[in-house]
BAFI-3210 file (N, C-alpha, C; in Angstrom, 3 decimals, decimal comma, padded with zeros to 6 digits):
// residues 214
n [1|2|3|4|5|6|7|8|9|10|11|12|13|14|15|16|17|18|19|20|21|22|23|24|25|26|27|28|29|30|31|32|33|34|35|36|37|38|39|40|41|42|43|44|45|46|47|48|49|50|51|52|53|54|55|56|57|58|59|60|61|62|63|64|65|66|67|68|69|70|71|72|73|74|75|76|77|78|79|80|81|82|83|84|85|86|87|88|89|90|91|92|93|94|95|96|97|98|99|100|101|102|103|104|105|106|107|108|109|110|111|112|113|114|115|116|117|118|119|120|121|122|123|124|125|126|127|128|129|130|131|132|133|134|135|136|137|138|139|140|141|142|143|144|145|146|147|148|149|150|151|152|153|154|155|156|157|158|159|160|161|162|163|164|165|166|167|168|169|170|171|172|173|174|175|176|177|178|179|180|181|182|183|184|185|186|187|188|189|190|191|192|193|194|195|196|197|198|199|200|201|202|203|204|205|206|207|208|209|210|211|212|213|214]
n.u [-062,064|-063,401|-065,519|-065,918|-066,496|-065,907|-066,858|-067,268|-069,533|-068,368|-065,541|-063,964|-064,280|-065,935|-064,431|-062,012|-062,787|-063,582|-061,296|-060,471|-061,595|-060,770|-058,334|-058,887|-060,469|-062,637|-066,202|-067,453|-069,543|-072,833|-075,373|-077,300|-076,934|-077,434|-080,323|-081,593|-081,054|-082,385|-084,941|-085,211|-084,963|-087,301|-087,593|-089,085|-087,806|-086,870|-089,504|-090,487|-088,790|-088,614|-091,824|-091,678|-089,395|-090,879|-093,050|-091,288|-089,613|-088,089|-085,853|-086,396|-084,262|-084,176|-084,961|-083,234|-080,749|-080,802|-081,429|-078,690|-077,517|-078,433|-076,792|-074,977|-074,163|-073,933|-072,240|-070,157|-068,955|-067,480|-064,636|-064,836|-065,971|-066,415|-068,169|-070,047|-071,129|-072,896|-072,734|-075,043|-076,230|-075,708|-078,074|-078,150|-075,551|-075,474|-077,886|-076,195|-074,472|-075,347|-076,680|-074,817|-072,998|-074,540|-074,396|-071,493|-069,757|-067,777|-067,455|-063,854|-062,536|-063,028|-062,673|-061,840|-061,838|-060,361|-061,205|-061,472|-064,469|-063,968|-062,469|-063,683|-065,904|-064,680|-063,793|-065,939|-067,572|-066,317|-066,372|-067,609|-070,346|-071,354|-074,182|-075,424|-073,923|-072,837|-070,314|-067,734|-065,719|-063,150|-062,569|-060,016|-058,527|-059,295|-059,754|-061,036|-060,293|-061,259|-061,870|-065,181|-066,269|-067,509|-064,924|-065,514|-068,454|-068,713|-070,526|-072,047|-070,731|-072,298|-072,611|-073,945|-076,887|-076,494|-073,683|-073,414|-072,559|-074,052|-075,492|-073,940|-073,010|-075,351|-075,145|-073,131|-073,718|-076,236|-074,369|-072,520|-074,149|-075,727|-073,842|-070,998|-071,041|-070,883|-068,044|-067,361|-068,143|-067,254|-064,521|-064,543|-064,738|-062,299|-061,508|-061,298|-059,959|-057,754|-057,306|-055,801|-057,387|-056,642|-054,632|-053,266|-055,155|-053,823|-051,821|-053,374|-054,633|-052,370|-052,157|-054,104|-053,435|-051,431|-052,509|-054,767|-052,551|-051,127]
n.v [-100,194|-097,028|-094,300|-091,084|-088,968|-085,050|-081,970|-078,465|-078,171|-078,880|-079,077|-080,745|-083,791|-085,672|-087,348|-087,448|-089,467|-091,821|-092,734|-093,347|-095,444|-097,267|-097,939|-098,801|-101,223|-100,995|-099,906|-097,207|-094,974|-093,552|-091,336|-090,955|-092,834|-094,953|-094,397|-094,354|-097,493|-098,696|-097,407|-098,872|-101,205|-101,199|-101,835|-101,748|-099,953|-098,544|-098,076|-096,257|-093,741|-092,946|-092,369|-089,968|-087,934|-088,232|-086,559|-084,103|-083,771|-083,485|-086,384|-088,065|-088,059|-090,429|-092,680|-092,192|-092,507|-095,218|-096,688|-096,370|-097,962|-100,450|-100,161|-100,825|-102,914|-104,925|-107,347|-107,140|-104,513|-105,493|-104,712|-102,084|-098,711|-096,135|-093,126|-090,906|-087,601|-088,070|-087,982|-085,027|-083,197|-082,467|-083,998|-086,470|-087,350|-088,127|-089,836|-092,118|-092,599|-093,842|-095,995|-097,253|-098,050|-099,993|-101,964|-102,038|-100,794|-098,332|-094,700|-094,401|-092,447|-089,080|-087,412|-084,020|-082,385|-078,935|-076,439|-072,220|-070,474|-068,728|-070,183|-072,286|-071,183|-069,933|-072,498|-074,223|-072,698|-072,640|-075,264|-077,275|-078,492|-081,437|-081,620|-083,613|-085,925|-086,332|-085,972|-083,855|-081,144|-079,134|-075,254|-074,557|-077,023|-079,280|-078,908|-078,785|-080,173|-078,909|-075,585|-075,110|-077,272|-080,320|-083,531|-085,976|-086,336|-084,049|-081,879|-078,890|-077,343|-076,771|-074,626|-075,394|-074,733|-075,501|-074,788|-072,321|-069,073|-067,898|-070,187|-071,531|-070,173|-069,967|-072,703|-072,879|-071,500|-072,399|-075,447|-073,911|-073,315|-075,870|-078,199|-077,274|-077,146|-080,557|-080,510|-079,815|-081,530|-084,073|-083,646|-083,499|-086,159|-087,150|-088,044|-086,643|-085,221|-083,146|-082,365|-079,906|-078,715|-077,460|-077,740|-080,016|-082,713|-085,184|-084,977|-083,781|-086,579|-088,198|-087,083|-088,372|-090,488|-091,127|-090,020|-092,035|-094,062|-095,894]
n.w [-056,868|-056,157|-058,053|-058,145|-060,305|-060,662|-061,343|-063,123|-066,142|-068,945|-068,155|-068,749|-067,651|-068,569|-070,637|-069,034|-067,646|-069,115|-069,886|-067,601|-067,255|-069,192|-068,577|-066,627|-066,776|-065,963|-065,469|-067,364|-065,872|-066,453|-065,592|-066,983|-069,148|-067,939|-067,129|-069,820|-070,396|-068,445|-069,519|-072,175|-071,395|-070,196|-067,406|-064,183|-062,376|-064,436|-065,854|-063,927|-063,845|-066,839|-066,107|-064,789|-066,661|-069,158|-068,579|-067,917|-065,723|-063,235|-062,241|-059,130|-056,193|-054,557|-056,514|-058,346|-057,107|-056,648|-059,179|-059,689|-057,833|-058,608|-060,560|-060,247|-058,979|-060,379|-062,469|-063,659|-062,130|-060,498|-059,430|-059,097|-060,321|-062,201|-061,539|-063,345|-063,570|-061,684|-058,030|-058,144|-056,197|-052,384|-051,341|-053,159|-052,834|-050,282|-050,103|-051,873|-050,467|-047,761|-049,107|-050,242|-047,999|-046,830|-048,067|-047,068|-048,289|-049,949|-051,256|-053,126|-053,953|-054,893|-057,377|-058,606|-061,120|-061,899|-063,520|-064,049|-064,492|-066,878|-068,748|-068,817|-070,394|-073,077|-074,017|-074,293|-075,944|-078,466|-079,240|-081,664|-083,890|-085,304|-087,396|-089,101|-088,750|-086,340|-085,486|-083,260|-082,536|-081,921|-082,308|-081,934|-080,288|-081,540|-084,692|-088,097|-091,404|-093,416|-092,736|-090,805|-091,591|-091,737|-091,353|-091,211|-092,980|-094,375|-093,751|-093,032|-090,220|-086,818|-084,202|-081,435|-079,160|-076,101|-075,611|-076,603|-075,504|-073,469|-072,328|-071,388|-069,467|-067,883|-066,824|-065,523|-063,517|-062,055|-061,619|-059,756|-057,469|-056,998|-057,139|-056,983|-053,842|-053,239|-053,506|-050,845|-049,449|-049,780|-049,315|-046,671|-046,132|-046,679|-049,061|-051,552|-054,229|-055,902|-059,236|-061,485|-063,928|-066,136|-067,580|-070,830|-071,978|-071,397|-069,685|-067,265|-067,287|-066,538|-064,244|-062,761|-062,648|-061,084|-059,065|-058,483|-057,898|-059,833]
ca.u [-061,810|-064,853|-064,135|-066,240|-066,052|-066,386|-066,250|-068,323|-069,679|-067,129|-063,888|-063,461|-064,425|-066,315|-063,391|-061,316|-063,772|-063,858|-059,697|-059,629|-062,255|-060,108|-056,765|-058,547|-060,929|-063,915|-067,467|-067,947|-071,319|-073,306|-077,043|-078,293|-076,855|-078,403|-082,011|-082,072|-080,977|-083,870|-086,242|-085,602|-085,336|-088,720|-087,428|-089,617|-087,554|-087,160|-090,989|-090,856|-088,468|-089,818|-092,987|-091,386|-089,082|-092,107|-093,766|-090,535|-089,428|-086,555|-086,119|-086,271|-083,006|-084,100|-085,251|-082,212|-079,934|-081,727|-081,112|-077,113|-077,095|-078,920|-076,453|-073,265|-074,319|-073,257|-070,620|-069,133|-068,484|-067,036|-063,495|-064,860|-066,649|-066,258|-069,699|-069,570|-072,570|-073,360|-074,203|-075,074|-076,300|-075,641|-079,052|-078,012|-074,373|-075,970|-078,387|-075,485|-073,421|-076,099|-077,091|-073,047|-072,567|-075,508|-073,646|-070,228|-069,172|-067,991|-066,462|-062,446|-062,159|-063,749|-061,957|-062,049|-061,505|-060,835|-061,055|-061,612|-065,537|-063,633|-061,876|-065,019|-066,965|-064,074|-063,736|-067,173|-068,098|-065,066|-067,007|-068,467|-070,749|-071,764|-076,064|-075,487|-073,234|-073,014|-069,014|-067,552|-064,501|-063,234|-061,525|-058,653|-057,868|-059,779|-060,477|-061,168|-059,456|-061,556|-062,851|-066,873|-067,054|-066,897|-063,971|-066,183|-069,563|-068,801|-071,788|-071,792|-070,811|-073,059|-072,517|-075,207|-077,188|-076,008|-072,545|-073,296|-072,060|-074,959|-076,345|-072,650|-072,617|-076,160|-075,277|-071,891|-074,387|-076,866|-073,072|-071,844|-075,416|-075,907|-072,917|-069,942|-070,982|-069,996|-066,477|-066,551|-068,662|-066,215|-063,142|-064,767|-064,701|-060,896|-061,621|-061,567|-058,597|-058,007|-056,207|-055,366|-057,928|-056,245|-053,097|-053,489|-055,777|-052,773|-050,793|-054,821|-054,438|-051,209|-052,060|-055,174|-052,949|-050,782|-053,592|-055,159|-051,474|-051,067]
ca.v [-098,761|-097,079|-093,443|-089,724|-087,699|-083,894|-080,979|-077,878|-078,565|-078,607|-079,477|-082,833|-085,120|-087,141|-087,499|-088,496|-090,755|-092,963|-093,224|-093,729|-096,851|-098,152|-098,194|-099,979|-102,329|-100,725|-099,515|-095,695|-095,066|-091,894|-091,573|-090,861|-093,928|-095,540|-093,857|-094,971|-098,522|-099,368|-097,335|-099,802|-102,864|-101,755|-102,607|-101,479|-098,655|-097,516|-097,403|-094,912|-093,446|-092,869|-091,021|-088,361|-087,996|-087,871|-085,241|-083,671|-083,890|-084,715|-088,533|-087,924|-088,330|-091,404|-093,130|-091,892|-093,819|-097,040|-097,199|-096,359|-098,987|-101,298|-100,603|-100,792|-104,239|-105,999|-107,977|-105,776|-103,874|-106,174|-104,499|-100,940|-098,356|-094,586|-092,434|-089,683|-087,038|-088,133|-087,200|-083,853|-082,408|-083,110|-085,221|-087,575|-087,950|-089,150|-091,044|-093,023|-092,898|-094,383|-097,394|-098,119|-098,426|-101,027|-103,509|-102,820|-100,203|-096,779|-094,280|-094,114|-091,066|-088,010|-086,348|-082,601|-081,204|-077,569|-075,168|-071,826|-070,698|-068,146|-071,289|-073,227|-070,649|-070,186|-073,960|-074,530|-071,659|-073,109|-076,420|-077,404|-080,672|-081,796|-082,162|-084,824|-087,422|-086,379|-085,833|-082,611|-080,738|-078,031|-074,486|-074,380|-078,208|-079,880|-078,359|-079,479|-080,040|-077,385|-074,567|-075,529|-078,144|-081,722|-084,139|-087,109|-086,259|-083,106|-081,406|-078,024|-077,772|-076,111|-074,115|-076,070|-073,954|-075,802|-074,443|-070,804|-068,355|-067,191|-070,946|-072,552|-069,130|-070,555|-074,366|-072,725|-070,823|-074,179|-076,167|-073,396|-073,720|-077,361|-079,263|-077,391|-077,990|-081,583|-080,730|-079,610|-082,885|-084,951|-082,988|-083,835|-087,513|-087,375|-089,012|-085,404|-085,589|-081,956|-081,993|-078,492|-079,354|-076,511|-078,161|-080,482|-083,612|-086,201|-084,296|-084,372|-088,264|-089,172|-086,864|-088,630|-092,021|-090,774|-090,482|-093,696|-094,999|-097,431]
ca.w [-056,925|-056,732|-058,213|-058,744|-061,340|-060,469|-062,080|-063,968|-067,323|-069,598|-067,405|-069,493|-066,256|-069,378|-071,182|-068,004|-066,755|-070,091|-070,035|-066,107|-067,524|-070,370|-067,938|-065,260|-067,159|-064,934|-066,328|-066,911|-065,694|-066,079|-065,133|-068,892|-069,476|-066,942|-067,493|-071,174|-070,344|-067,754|-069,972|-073,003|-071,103|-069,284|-066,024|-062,785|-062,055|-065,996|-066,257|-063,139|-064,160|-067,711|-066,121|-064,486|-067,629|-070,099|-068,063|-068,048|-064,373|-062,844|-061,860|-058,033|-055,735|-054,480|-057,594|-059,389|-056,251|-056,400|-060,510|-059,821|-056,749|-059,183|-061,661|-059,539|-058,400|-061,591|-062,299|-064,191|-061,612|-058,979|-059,376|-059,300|-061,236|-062,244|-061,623|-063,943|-063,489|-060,772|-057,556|-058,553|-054,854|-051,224|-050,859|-054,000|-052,325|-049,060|-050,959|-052,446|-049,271|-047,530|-049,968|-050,248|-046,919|-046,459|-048,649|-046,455|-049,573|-049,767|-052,600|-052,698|-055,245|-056,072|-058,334|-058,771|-062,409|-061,807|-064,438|-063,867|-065,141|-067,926|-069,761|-069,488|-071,464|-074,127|-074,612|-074,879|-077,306|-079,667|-080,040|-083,245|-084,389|-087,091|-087,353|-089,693|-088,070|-085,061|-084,981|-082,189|-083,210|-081,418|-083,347|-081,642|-079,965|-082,347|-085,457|-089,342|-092,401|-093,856|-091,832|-090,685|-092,440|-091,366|-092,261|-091,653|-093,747|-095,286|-093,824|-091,898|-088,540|-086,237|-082,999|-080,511|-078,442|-075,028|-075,780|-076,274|-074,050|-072,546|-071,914|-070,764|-068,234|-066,880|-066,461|-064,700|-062,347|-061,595|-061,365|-058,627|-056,712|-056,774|-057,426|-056,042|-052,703|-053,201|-053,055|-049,154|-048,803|-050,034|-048,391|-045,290|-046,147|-046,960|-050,698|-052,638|-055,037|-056,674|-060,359|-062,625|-065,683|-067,568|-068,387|-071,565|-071,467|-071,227|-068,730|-066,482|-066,898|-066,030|-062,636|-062,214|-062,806|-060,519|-057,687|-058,306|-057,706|-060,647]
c.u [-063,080|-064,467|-065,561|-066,000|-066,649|-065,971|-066,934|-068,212|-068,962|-065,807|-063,261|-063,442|-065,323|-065,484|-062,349|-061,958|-063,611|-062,405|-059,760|-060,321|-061,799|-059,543|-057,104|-059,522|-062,233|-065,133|-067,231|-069,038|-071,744|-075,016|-077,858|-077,993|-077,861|-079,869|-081,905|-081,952|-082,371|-084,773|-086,609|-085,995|-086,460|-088,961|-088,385|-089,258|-087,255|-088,565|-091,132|-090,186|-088,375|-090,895|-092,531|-090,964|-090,376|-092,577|-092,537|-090,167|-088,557|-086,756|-085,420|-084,999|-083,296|-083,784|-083,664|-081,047|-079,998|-081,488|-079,275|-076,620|-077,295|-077,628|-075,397|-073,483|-074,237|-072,309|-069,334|-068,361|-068,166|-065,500|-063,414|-065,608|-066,173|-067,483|-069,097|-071,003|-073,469|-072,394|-073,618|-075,192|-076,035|-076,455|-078,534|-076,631|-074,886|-076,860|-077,412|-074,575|-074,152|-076,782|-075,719|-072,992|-073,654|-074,726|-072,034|-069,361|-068,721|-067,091|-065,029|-062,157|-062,947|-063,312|-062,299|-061,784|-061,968|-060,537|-061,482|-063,061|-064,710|-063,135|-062,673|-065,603|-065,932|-063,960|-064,669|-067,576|-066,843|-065,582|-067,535|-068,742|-071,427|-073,588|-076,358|-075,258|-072,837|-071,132|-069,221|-066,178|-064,547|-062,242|-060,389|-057,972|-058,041|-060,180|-060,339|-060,567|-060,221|-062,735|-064,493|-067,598|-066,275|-066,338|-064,784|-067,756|-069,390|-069,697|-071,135|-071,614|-071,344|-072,863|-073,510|-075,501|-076,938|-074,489|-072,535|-073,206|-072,546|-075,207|-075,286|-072,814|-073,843|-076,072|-074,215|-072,507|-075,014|-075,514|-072,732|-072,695|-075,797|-075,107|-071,249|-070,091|-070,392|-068,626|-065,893|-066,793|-068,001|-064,342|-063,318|-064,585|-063,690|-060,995|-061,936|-059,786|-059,122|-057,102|-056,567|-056,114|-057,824|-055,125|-053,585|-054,328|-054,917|-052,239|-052,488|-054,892|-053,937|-051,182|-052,745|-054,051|-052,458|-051,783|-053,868|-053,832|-051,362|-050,204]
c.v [-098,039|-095,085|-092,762|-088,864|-086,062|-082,930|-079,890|-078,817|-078,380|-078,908|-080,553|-083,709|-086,376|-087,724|-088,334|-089,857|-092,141|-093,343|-094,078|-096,061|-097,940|-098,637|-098,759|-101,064|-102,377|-099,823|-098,243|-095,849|-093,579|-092,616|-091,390|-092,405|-095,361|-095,823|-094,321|-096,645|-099,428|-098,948|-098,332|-101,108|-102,764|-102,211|-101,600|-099,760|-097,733|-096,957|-096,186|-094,000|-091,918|-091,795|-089,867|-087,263|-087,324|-086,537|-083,993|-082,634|-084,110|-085,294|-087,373|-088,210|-089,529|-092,920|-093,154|-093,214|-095,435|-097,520|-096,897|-097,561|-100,223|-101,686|-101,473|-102,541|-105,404|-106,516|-107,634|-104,492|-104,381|-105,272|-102,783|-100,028|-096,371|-094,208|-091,149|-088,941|-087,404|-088,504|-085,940|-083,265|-083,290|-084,512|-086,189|-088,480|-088,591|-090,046|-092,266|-093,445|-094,346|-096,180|-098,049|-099,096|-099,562|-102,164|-103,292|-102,059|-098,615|-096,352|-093,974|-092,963|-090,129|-086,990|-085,164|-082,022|-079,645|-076,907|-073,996|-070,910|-070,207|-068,854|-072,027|-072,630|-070,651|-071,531|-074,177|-074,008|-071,829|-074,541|-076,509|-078,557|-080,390|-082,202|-083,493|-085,775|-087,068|-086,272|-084,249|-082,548|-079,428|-076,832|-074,172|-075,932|-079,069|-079,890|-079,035|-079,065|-078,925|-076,481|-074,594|-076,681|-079,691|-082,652|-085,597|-087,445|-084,984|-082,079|-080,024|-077,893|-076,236|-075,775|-074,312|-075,038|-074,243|-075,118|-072,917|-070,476|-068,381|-068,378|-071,128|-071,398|-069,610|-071,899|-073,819|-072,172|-072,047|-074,764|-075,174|-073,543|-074,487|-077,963|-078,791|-077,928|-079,575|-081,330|-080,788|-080,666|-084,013|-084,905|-083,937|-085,315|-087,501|-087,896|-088,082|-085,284|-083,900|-082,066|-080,703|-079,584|-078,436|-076,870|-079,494|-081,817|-084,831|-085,868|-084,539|-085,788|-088,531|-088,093|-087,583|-089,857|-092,064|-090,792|-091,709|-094,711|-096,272|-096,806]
c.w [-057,384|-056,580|-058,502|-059,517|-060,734|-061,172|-063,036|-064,956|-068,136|-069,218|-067,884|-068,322|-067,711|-069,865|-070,530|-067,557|-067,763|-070,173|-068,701|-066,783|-068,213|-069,342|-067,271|-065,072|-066,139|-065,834|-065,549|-066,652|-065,285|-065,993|-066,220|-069,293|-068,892|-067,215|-069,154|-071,182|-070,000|-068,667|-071,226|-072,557|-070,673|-068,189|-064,969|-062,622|-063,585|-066,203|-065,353|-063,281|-065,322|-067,046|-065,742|-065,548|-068,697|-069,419|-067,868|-066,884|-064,038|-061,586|-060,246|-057,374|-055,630|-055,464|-058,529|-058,771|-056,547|-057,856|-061,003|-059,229|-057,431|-060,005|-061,405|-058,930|-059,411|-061,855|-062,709|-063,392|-059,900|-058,514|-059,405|-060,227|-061,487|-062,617|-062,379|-064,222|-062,334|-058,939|-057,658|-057,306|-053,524|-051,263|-051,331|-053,209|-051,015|-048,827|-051,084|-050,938|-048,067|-048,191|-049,719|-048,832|-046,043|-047,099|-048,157|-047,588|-049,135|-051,264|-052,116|-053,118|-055,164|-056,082|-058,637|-059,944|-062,253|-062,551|-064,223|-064,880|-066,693|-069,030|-070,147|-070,793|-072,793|-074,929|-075,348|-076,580|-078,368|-080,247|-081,535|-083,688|-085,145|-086,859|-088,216|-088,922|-086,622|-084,333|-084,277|-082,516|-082,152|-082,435|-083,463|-081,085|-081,137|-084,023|-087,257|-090,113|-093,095|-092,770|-091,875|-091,077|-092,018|-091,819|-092,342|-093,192|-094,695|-095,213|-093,264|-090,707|-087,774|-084,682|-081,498|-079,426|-076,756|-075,195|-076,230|-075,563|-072,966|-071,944|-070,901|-069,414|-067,161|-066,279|-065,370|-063,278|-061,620|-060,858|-060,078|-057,249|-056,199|-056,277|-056,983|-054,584|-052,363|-052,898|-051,735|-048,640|-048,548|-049,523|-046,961|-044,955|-046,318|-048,151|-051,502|-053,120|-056,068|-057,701|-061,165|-063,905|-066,372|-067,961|-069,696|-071,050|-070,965|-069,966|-067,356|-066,269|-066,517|-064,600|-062,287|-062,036|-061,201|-058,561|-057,192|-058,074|-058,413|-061,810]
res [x|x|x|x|x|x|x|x|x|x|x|x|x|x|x|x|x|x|x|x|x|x|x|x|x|x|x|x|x|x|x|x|x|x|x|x|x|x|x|x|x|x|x|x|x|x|x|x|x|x|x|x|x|x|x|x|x|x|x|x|x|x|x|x|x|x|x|x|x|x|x|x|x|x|x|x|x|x|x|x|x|x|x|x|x|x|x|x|x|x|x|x|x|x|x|x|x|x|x|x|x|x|x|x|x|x|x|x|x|x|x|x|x|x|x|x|x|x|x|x|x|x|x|x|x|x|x|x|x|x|x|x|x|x|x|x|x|x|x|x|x|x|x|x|x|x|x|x|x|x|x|x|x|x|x|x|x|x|x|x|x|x|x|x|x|x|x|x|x|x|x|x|x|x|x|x|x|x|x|x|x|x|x|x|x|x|x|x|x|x|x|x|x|x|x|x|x|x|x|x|x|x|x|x|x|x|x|x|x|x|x|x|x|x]
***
């Protein structure tokens, strides 16, 4: 079961992606993950990786493919995998479509988390993490035993500048530019699965379950 995550920033597709992984004993895999892996181990494509990175570039479509195809070719992922963050534009998706379908592969899923942008930005701008330890609380789903202040460390919790209004309203612009397109891409392939990601996060799972038929 080889599965897509889609969805603006904020829609909880990370969130889904790491349950769909528990329930079906398949590796989440995002491309940060990825890109920090090769760059410690030092592998070939981490060092190239790495330079673009350093110079503070972004890792080419190709390059990016070739260290997902790499990854997806593990044993760990004989029984399936969930891509989450990736592919971000057309090229990357026909990148990947392209590599798959050399080893006799293709994607079954890709999932649609749709929230509408106005819920994104509220969600977001309700976050709150901690600079210490690194815990995320939200003010209304999530929120702490005492107001700002974190139940794990005790420290202050801080409003991250990726999650302000103004920024979350520009990633939502990029996300409508880039990365919706995927959805007609994937329509067209018959393997675009649309779930309501404004109804609670549980109630989002047991539709997704419900897709994946298990």
């Amino acid at each position: 079961m080889k599965i897509i995550m889609l969805g603006a920033p904020g829609a909880g597709k990370g969130t889904q992606a790491k349950q769909i992984a528990d329930k079906y004993n398949i590796p989440h895999i995002s491309t940060g993950d990825i890109f920090r892996a090769n760059m410690k181990a030092g592998t070939e494509l981490g060092k190239k990786a790495k330079g673009y990175i350093d110079h503070g570039l972004l890792v080419p479509d190709e390059l990016t493919v070739d260290l997902v195809i790499d990854r997806v070719a593990e044993n760990d992922c004989l029984n399936g995998y969930v891509l989450d963050g990736f592919p971000r534009t057309i090229p990357q998706a026909e990148c990947l479509d392209q590599a798959l379908s050399l080893k006799g592969e293709k994607i079954d899923y890709a999932i649609n988390i749709e929230v509408p942008d106005e819920d994104i930005v509220n969600r977001m701008s309700g976050r709150r993490a901690c600079p210490s330890c690194g815990a995320t609380y939200h003010i209304v789903h999530i929120p702490t035993k005492v107001e700002g202040v974190c139940n794990r460390c005790g420290s202050k919790l801080v409003l991250r500048d990726d999650d302000k209004p103004e920024t979350v309203k520009r990633r939502l612009d990029v996300y409508h530019k880039q990365t919706k397109p995927l959805i007609d891409y994937y329509e067209n392939k018959k393997v675009l699965m649309v779930v309501d990601g404004t109804q609670d996060m549980e109630r989002v799972f047991n539709t997704i379950v419900k897709i994946l038929g298990a």
